[in-house]
TISELUM-536491 format. One record per residue (C-alpha): residue number from 1; x, y, z negated. Coordinates in nm, 4 decimals. Example, Ala and Ser with C-alpha at 12.3 -4.5 7.8 and 13.67 -1.06 7.14 Angstrom:
{mardren = 1, X = 1.2300, Y = -0.4500, Z = -0.7800}
{mardren = 2, X = 1.3670, Y = -0.1060, Z = -0.7140}
// end
This chain:
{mardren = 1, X = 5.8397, Y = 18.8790, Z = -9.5431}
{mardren = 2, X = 6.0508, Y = 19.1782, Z = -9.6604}
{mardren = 3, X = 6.3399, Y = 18.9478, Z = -9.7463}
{mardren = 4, X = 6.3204, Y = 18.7320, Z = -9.4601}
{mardren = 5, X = 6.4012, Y = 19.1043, Z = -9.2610}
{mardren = 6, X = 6.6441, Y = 19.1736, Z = -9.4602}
{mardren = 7, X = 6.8359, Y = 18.8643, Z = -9.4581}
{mardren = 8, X = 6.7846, Y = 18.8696, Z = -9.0398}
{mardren = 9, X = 6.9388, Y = 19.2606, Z = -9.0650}
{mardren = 10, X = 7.2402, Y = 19.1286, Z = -9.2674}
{mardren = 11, X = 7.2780, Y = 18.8545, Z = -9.0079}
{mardren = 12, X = 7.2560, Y = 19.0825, Z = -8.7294}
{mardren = 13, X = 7.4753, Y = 19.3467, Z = -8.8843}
{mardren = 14, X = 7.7316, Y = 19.0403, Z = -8.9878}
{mardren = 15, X = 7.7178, Y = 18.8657, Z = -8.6428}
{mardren = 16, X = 7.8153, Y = 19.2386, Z = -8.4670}
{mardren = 17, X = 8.0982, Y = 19.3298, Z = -8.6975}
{mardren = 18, X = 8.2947, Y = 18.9981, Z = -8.6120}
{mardren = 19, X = 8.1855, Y = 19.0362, Z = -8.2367}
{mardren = 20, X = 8.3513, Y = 19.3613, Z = -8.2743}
{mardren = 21, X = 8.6382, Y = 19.2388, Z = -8.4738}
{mardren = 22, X = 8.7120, Y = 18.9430, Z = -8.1883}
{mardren = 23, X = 8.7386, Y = 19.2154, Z = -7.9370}
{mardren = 24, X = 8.9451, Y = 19.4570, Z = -8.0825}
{mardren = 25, X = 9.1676, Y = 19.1914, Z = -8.1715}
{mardren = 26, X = 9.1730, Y = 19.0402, Z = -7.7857}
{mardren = 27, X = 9.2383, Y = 19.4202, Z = -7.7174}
{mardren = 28, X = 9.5383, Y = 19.4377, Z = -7.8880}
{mardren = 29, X = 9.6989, Y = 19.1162, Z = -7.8091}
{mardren = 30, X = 9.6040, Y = 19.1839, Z = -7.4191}
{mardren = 31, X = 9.7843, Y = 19.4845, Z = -7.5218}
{mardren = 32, X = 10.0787, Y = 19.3479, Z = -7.6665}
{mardren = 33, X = 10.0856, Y = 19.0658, Z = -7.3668}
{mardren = 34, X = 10.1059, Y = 19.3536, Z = -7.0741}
{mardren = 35, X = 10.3606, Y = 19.5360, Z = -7.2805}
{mardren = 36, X = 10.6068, Y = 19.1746, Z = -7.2846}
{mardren = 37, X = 10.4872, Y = 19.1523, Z = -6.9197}
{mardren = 38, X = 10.5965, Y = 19.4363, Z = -6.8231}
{mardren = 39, X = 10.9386, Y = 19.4338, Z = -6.9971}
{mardren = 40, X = 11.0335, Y = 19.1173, Z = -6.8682}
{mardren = 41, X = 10.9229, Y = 19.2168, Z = -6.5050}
{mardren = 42, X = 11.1402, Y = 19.5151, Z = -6.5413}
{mardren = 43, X = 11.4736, Y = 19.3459, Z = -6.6491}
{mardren = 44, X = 11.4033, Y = 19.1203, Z = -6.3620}
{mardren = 45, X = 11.3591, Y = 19.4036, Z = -6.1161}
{mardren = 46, X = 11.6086, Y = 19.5926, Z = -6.2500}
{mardren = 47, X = 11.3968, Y = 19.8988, Z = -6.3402}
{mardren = 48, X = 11.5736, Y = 20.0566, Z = -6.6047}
{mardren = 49, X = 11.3058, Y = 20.3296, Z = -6.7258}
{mardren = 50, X = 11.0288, Y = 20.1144, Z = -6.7480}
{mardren = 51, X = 11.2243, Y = 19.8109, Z = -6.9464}
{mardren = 52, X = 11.3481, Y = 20.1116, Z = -7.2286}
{mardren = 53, X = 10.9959, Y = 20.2460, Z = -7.2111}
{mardren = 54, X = 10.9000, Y = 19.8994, Z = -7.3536}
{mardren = 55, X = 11.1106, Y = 19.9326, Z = -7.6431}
{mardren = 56, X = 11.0898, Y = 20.1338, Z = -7.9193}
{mardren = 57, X = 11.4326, Y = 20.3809, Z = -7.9787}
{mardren = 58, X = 11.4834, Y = 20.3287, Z = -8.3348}
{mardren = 59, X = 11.7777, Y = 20.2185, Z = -8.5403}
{mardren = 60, X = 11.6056, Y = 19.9297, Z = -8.6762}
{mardren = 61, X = 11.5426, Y = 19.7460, Z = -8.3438}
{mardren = 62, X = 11.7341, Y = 19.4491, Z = -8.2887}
{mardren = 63, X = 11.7859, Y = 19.2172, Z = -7.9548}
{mardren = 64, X = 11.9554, Y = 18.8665, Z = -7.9826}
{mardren = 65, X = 12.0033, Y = 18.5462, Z = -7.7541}
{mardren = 66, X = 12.1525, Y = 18.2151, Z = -7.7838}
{mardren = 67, X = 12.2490, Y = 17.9884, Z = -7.5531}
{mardren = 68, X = 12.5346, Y = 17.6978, Z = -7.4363}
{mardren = 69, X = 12.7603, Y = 17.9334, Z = -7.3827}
{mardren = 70, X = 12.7567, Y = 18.1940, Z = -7.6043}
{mardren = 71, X = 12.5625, Y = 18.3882, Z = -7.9059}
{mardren = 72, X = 12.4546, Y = 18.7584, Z = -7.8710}
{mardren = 73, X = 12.3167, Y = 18.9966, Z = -8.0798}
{mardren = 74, X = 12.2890, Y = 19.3867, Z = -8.1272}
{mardren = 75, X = 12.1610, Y = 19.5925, Z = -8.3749}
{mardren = 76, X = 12.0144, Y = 19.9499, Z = -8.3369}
{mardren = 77, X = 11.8660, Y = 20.1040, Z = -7.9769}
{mardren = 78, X = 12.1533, Y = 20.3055, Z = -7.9584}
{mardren = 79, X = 12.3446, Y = 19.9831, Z = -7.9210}
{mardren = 80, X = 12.1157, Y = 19.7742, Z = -7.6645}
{mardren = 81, X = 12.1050, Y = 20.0438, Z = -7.4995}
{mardren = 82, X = 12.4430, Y = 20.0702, Z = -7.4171}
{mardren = 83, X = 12.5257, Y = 19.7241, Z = -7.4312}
{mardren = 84, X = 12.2640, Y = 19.6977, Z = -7.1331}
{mardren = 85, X = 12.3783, Y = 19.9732, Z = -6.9544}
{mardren = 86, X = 12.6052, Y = 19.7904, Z = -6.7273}
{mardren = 87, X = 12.3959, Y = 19.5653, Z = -6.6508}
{mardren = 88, X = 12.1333, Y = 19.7818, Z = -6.5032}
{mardren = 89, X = 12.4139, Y = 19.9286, Z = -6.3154}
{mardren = 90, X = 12.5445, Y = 19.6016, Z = -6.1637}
{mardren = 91, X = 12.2960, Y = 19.3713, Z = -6.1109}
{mardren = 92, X = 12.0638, Y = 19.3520, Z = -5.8218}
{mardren = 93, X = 11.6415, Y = 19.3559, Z = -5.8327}
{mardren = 94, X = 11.5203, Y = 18.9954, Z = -5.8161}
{mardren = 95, X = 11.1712, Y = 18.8697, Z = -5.7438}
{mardren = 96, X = 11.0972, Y = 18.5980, Z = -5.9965}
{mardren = 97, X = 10.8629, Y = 18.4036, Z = -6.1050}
{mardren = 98, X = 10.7940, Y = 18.4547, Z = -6.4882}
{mardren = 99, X = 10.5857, Y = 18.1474, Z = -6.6092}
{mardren = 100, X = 10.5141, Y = 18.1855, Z = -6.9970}
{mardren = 101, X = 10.3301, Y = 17.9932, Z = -7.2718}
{mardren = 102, X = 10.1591, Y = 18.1927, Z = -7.5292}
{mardren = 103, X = 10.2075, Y = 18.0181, Z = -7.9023}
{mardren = 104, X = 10.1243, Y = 18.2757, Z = -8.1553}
{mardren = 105, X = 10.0336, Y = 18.6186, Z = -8.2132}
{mardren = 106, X = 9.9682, Y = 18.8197, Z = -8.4942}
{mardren = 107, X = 9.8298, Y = 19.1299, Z = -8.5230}
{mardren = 108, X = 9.9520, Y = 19.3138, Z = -8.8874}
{mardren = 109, X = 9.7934, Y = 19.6910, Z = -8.8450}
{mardren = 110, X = 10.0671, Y = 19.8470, Z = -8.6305}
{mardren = 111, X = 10.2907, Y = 19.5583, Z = -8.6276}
{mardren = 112, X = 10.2978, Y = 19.2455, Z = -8.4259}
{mardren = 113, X = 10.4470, Y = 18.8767, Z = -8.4535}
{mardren = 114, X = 10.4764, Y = 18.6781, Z = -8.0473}
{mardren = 115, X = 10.6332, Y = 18.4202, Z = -8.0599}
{mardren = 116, X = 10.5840, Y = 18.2417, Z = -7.6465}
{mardren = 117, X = 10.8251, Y = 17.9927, Z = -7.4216}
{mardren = 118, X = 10.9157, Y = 18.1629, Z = -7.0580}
{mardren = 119, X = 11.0653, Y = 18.0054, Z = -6.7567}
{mardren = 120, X = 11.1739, Y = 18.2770, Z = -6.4898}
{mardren = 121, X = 11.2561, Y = 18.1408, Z = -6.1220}
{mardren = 122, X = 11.4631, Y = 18.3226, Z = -5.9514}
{mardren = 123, X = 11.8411, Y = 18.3282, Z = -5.7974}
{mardren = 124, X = 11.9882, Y = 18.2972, Z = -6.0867}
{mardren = 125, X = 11.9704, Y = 17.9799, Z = -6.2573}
{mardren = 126, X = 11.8257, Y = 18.0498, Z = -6.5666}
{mardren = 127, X = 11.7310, Y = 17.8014, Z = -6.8830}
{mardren = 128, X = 11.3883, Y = 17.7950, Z = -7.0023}
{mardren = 129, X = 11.3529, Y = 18.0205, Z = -7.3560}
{mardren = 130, X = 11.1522, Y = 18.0413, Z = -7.6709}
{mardren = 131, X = 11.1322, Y = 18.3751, Z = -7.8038}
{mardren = 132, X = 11.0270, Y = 18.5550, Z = -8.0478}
{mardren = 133, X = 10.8912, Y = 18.9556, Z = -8.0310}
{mardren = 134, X = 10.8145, Y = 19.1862, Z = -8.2883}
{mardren = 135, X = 10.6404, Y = 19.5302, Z = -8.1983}
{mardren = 136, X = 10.5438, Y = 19.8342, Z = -8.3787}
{mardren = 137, X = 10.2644, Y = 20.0182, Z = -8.2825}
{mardren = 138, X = 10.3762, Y = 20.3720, Z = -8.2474}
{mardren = 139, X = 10.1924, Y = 20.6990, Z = -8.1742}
{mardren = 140, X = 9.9599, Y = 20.4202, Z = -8.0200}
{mardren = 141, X = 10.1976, Y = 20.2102, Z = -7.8181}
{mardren = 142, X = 10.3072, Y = 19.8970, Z = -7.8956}
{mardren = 143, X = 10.6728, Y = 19.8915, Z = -7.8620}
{mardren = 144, X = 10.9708, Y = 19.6071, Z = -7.8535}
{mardren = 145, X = 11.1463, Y = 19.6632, Z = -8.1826}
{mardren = 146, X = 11.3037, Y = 19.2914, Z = -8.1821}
{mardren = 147, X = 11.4014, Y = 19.0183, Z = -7.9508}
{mardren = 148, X = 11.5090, Y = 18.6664, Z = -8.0156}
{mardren = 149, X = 11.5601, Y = 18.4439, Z = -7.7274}
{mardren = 150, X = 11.6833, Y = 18.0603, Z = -7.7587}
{mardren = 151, X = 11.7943, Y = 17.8832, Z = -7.3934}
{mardren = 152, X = 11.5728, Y = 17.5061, Z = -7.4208}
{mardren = 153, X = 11.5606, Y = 17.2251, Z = -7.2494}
{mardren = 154, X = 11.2696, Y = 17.1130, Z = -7.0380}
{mardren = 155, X = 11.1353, Y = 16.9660, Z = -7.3184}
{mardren = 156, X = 11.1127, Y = 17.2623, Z = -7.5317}
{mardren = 157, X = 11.4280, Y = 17.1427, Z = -7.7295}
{mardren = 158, X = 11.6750, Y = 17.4595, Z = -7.8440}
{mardren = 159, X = 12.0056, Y = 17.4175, Z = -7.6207}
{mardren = 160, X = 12.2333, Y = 17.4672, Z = -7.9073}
// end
């Protein structure tokens, strides 16, 4: 009798810690989702603050894209920064609509792997992507550190 107790404590105990487990983890990636959300929404819109609050300032990030036309990459926030900068200036807020396919993510303490495909309709013509997000997890944000973006085809092909 005493064992069979024990053993149903151990399974109870067992059963709560991965119920706990799964929903810290669905935390965090709901987490990580709103925080790719909201960047992307923001360089749509053309809301500069909240599309650099997204990202975290350090000299290790790293932003990069690759399409038919052209390859583009930058290294440091310093650098995206400014290499944005004109862009914000220029361009004007569109209202799109961001479609994206969630393919991986994985949580590493405070780091984080995403790797999704996006389609954003808009009026500018853009290519659907595959991309690939890393974020750090700092003073309990998770931030962008990098960004790799490939233009595909319809049928999830890279457009190289």
């Amino acid at each position: 009798m005493k064992a069979s107790i024990k053993i149903s404590a151990l399974f109870l105990l067992l059963v709560s810690f991965t119920l706990t487990t799964n929903a810290q983890k669905s935390s965090e990636e709901d987490a990580i989702k709103a925080v790719l959300e909201k960047e992307t929404k923001a360089f749509v819109e053309i809301d500069y603050k909240t599309w650099s609050d997204t990202w975290a300032h350090v000299p290790y990030a790293f932003w990069s894209l690759a399409d038919t036309t052209d390859v583009n990459s930058f290294s440091g926030w310093d650098v995206i920064d400014a290499s944005f900068a004109e862009y914000f200036k220029s361009s004007k807020p569109s209202v799109a609509k961001i479609d994206r396919t969630w393919h991986y993510i994985k949580v590493f303490g405070n780091a984080a792997y995403v790797r999704f495909t996006q389609n954003v309709s808009d009026d500018i013509m853009r290519p659907g992507q595959a991309q690939v997000r890393v974020l750090e997890k700092i003073k309990g944000q998770w931030k962008i550190v990098c960004v790799t973006v490939i233009a595909i085809e319809k049928d999830n092909k890279p457009k190289l």
